[in-house]
FIKOLZA-1660 file (N, C-alpha, C; in steps of 0.1 Angstrom, whole numbers, plus 5000, padded with zeros to 4 digits):
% residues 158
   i   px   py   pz ch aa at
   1 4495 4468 0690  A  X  N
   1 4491 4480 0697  A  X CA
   1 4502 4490 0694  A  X  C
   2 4500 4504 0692  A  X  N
   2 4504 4516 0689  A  X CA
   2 4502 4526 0698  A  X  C
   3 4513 4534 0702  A  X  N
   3 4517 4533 0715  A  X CA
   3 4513 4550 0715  A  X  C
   4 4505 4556 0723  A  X  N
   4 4495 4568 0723  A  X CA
   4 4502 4577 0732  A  X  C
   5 4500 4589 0728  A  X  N
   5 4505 4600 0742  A  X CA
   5 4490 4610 0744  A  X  C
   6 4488 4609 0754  A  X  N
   6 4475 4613 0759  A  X CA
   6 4475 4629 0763  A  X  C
   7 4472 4637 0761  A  X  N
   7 4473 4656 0762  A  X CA
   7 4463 4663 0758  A  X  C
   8 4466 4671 0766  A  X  N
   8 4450 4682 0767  A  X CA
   8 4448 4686 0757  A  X  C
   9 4433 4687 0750  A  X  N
   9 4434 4691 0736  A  X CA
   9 4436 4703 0736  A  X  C
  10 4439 4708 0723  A  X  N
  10 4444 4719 0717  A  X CA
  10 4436 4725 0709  A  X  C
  11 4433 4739 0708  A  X  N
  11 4419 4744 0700  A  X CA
  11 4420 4743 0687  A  X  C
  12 4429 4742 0680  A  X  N
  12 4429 4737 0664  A  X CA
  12 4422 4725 0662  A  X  C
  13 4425 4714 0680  A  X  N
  13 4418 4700 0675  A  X CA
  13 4404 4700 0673  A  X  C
  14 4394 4709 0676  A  X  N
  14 4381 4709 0680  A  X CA
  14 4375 4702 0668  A  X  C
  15 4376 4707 0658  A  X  N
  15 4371 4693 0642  A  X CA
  15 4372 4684 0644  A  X  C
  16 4385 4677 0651  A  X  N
  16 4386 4664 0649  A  X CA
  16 4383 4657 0661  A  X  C
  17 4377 4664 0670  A  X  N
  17 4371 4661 0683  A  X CA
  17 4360 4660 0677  A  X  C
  18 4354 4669 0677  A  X  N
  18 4336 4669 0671  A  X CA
  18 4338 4653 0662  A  X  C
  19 4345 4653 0647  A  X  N
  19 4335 4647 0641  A  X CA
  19 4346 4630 0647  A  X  C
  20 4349 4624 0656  A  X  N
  20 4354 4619 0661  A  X CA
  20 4344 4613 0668  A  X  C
  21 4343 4622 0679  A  X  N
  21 4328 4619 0688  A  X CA
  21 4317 4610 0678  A  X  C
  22 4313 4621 0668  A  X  N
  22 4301 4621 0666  A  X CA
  22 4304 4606 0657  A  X  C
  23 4316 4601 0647  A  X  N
  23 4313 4591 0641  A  X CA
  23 4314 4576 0655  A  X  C
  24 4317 4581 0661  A  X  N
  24 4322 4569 0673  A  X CA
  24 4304 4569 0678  A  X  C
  25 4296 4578 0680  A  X  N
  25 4282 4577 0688  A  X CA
  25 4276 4567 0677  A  X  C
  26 4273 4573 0664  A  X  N
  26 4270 4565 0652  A  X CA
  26 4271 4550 0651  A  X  C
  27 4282 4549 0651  A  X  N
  27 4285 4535 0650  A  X CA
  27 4282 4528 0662  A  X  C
  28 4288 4532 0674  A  X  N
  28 4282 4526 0685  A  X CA
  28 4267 4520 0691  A  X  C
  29 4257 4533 0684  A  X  N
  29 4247 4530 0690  A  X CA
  29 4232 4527 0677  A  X  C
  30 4241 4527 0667  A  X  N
  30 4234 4523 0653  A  X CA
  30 4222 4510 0655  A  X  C
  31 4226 4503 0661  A  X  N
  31 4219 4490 0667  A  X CA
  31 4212 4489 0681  A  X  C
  32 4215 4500 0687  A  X  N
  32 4209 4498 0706  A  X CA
  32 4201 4507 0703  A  X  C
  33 4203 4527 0701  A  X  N
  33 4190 4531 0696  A  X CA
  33 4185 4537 0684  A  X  C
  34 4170 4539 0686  A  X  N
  34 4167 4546 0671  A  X CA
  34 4175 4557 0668  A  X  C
  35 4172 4555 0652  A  X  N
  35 4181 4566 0647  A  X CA
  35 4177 4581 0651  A  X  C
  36 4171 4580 0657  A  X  N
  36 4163 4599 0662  A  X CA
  36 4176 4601 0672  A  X  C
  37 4173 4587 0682  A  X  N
  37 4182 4593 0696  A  X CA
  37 4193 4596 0689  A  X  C
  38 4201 4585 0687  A  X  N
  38 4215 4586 0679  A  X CA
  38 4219 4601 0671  A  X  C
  39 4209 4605 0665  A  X  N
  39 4213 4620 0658  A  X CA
  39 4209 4628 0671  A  X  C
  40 4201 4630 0680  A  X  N
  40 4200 4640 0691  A  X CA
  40 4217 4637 0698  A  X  C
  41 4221 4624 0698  A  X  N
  41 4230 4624 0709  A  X CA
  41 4242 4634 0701  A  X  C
  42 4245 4630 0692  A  X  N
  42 4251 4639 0679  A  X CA
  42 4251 4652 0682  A  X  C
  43 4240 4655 0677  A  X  N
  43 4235 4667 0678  A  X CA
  43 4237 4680 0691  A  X  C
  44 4240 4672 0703  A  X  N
  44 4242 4679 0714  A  X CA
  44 4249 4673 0715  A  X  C
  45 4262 4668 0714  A  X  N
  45 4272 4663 0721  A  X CA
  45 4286 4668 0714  A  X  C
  46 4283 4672 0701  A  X  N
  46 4293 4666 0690  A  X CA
  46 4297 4684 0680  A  X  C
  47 4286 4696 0683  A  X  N
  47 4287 4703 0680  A  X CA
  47 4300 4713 0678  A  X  C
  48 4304 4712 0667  A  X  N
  48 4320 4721 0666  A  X CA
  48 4318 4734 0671  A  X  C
  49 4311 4738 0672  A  X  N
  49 4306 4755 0685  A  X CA
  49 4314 4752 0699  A  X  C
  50 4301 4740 0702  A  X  N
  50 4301 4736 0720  A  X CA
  50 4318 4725 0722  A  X  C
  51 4324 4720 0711  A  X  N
  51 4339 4715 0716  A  X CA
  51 4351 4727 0709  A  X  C
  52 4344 4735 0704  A  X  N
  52 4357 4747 0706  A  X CA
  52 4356 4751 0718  A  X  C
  53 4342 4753 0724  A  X  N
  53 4339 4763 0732  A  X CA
  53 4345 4755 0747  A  X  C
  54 4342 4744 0747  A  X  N
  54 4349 4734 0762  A  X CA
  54 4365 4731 0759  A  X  C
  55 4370 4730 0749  A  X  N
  55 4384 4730 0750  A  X CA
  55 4391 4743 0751  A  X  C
  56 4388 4751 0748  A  X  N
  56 4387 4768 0747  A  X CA
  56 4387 4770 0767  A  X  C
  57 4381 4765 0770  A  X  N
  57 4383 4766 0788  A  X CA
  57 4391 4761 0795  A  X  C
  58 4402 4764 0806  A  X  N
  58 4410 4759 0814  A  X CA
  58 4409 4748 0820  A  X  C
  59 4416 4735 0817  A  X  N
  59 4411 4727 0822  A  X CA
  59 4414 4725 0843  A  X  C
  60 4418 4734 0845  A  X  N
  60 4422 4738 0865  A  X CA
  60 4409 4743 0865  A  X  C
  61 4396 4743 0863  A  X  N
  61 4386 4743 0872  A  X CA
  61 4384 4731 0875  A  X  C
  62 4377 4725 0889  A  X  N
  62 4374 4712 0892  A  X CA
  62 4361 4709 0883  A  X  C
  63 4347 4713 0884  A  X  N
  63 4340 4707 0875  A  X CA
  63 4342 4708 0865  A  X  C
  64 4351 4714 0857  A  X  N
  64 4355 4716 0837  A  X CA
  64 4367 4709 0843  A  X  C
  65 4374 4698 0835  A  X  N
  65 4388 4697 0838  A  X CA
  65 4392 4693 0822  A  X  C
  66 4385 4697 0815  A  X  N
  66 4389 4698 0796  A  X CA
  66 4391 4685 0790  A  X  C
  67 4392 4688 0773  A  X  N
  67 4392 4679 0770  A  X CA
  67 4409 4668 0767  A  X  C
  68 4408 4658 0770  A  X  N
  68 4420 4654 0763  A  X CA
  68 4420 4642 0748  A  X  C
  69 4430 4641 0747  A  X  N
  69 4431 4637 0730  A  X CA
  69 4440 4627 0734  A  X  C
  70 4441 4616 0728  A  X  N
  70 4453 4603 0722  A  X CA
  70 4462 4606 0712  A  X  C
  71 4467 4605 0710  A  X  N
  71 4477 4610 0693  A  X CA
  71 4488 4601 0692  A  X  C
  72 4484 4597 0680  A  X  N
  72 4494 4590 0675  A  X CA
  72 4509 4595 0674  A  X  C
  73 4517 4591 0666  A  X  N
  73 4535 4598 0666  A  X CA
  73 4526 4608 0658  A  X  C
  74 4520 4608 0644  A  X  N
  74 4522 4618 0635  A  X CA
  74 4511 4628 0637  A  X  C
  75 4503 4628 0650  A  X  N
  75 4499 4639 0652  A  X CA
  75 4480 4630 0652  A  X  C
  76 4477 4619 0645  A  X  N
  76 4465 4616 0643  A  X CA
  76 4458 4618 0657  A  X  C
  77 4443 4621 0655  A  X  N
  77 4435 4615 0669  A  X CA
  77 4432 4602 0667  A  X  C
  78 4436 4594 0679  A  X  N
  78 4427 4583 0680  A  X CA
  78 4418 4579 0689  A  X  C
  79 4413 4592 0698  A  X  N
  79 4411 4587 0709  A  X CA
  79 4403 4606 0717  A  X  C
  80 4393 4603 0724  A  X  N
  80 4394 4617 0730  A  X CA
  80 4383 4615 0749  A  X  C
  81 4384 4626 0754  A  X  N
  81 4381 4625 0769  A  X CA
  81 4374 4634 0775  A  X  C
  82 4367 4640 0780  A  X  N
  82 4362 4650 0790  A  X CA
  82 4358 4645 0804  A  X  C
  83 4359 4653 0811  A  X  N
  83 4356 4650 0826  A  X CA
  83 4354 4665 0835  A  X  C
  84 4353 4661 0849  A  X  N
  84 4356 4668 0857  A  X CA
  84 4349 4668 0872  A  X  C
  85 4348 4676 0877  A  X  N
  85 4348 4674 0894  A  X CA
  85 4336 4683 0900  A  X  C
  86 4323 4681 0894  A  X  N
  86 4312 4683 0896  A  X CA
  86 4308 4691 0911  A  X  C
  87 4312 4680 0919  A  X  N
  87 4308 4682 0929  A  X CA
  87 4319 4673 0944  A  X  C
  88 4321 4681 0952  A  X  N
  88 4333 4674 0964  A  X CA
  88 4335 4660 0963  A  X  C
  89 4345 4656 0959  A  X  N
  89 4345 4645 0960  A  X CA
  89 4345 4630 0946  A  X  C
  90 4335 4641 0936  A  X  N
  90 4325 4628 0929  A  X CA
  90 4331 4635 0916  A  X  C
  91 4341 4628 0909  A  X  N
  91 4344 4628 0897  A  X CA
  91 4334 4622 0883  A  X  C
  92 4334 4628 0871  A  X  N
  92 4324 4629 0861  A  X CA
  92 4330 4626 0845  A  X  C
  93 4327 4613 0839  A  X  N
  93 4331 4613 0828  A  X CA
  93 4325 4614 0823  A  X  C
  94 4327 4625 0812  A  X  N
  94 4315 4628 0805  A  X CA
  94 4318 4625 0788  A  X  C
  95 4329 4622 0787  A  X  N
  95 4327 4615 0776  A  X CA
  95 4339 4609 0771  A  X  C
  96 4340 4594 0767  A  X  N
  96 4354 4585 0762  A  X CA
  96 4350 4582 0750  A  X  C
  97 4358 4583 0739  A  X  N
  97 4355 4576 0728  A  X CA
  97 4371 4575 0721  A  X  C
  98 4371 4561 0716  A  X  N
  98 4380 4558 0708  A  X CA
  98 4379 4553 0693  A  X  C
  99 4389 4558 0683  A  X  N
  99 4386 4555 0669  A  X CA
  99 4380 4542 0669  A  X  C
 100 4370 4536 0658  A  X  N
 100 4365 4523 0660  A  X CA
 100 4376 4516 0653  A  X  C
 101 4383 4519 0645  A  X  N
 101 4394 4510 0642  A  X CA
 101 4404 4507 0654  A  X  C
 102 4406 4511 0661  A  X  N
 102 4417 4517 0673  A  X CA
 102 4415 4506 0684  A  X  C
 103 4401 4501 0687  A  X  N
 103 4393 4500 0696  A  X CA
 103 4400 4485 0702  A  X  C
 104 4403 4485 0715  A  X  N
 104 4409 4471 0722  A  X CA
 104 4422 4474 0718  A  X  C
 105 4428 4485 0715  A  X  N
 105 4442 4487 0718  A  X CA
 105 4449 4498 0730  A  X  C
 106 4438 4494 0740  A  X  N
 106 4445 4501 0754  A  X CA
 106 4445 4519 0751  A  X  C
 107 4436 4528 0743  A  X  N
 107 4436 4539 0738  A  X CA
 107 4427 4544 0755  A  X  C
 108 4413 4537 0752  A  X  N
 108 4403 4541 0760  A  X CA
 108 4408 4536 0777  A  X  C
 109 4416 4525 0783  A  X  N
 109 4424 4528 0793  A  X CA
 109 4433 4542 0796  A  X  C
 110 4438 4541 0785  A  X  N
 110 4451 4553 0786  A  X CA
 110 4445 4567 0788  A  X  C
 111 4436 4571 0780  A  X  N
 111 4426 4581 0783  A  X CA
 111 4419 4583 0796  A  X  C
 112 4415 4570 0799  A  X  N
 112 4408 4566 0813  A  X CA
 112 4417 4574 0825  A  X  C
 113 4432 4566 0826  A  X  N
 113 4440 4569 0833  A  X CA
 113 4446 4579 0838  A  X  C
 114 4444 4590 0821  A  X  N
 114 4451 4603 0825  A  X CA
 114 4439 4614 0828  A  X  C
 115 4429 4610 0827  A  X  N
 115 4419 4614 0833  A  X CA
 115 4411 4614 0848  A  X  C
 116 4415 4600 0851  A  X  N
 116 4409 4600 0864  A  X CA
 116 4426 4600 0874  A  X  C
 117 4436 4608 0871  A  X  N
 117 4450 4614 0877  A  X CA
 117 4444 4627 0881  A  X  C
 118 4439 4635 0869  A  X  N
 118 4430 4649 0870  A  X CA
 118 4419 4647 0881  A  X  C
 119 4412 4637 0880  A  X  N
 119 4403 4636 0891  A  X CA
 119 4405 4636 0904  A  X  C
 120 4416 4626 0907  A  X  N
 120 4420 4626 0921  A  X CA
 120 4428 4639 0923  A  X  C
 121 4436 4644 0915  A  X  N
 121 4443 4658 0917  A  X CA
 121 4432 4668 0923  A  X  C
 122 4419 4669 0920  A  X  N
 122 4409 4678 0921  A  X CA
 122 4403 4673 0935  A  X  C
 123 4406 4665 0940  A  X  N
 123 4397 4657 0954  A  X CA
 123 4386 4646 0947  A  X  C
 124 4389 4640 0938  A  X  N
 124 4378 4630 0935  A  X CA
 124 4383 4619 0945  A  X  C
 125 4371 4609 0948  A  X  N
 125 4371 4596 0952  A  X CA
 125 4368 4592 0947  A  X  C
 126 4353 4596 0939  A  X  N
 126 4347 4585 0930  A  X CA
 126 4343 4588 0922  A  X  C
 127 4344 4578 0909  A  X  N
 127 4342 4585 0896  A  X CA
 127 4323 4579 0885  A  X  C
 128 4319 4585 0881  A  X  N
 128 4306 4579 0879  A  X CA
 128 4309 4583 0862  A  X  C
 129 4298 4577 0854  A  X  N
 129 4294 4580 0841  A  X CA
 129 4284 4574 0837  A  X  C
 130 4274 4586 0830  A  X  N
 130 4264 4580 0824  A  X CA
 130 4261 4576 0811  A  X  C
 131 4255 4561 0807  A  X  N
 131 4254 4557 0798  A  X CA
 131 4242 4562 0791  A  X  C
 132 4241 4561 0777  A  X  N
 132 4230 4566 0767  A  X CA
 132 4222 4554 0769  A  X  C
 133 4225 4541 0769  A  X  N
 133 4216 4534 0769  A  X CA
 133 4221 4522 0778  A  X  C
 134 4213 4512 0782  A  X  N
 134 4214 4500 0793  A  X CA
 134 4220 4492 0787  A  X  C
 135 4222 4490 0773  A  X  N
 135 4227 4478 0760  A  X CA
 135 4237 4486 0754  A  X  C
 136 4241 4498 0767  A  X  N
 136 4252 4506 0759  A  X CA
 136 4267 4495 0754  A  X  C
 137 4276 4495 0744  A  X  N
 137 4284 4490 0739  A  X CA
 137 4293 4487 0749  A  X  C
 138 4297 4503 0753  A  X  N
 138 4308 4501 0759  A  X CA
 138 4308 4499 0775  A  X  C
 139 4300 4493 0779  A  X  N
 139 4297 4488 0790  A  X CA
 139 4305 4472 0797  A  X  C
 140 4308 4466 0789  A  X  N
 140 4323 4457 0788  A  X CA
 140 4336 4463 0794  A  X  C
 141 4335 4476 0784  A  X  N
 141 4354 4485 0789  A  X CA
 141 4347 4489 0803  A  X  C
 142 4343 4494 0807  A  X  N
 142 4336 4503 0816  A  X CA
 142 4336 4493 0835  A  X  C
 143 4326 4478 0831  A  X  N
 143 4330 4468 0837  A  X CA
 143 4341 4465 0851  A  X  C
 144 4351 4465 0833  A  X  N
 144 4367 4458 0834  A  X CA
 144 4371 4469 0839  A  X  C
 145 4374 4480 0843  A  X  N
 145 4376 4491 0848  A  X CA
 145 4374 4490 0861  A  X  C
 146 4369 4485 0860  A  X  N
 146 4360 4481 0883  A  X CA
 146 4349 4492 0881  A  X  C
 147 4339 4497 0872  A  X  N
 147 4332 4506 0871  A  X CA
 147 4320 4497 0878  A  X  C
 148 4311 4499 0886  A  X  N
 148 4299 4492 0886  A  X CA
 148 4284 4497 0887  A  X  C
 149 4271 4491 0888  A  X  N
 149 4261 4502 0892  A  X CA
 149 4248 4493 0879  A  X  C
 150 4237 4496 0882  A  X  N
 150 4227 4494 0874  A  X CA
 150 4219 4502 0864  A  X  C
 151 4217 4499 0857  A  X  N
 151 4207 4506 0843  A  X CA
 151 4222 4517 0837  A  X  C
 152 4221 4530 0836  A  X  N
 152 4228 4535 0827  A  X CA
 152 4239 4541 0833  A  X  C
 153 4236 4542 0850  A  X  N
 153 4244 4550 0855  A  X CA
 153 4254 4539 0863  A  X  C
 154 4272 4541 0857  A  X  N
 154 4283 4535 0870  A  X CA
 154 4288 4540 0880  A  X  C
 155 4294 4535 0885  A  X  N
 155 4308 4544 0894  A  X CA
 155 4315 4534 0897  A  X  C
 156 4327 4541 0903  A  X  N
 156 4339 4531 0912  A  X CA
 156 4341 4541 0918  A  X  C
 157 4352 4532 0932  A  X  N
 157 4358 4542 0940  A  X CA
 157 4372 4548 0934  A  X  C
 158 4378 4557 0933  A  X  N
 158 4395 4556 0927  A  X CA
 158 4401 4565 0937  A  X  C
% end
């Protein structure tokens, strides 16, 4: 394990956010859905427009609380985060992904962590996330987290 410093992204990162996302969705869901979903999830999720344009925003609003990044010493991503505080109370992850090489090396905790600090800073209790699919992958990390809940949607208390 290689030892990650977790920080708000920075707008030069937005490339390596986007295509980070988008190879992490790929690989992830290559096998759970068809390849249509998988390129829509892409396709709206992953756009270098729409992650200049959300890291480009302050992350001190409660529902935007921005994106954050993992980085290695030499500056690499391995790792990236969005969230925020929707609504009183009810914290929102709206998206974790870690390098697939990376993966089971405590990246997507550490992310986790410095994320849901921002949540409770904002008045969260509880934190939810919605999955793309029920045979989503990362439903194991999510789990082990104390996350719980049926079909695509979790939560926990934090």
């Amino acid at each position: 394990m290689h030892a990650v410093e977790v920080r708000p992204a920075a707008s030069a990162e937005a490339p390596a956010v986007s295509q980070l996302l988008a190879a992490v969705i790929r690989e992830s869901y290559a096998g759970t859905l068809e390849k249509n979903a998988v390129e829509r999830l892409v396709s709206v999720n992953c756009s270098l427009p729409r992650i200049s344009a959300e890291i480009g925003v302050p992350g001190g609003a409660p529902s935007w609380l921005g994106w954050l990044v993992a980085t290695e010493a030499d500056g690499q991503i391995v790792g990236a985060a969005a969230g925020g505080v929707p609504a009183p109370g009810e914290g929102e992850l709206y998206a974790l992904c870690t390098a697939p090489n990376r993966r089971r090396d405590g990246i997507g905790g550490a992310l986790l962590f410095v994320l849901t600090e921002r949540m409770r800073r904002h008045g969260a209790r509880h934190q939810s996330v919605s999955l793309p699919s029920e045979a989503d992958p990362s439903l194991p990390f999510y789990t082990t987290q104390g996350f719980k809940g049926a079909g695509r949607r979790l939560s926990r208390a934090i």
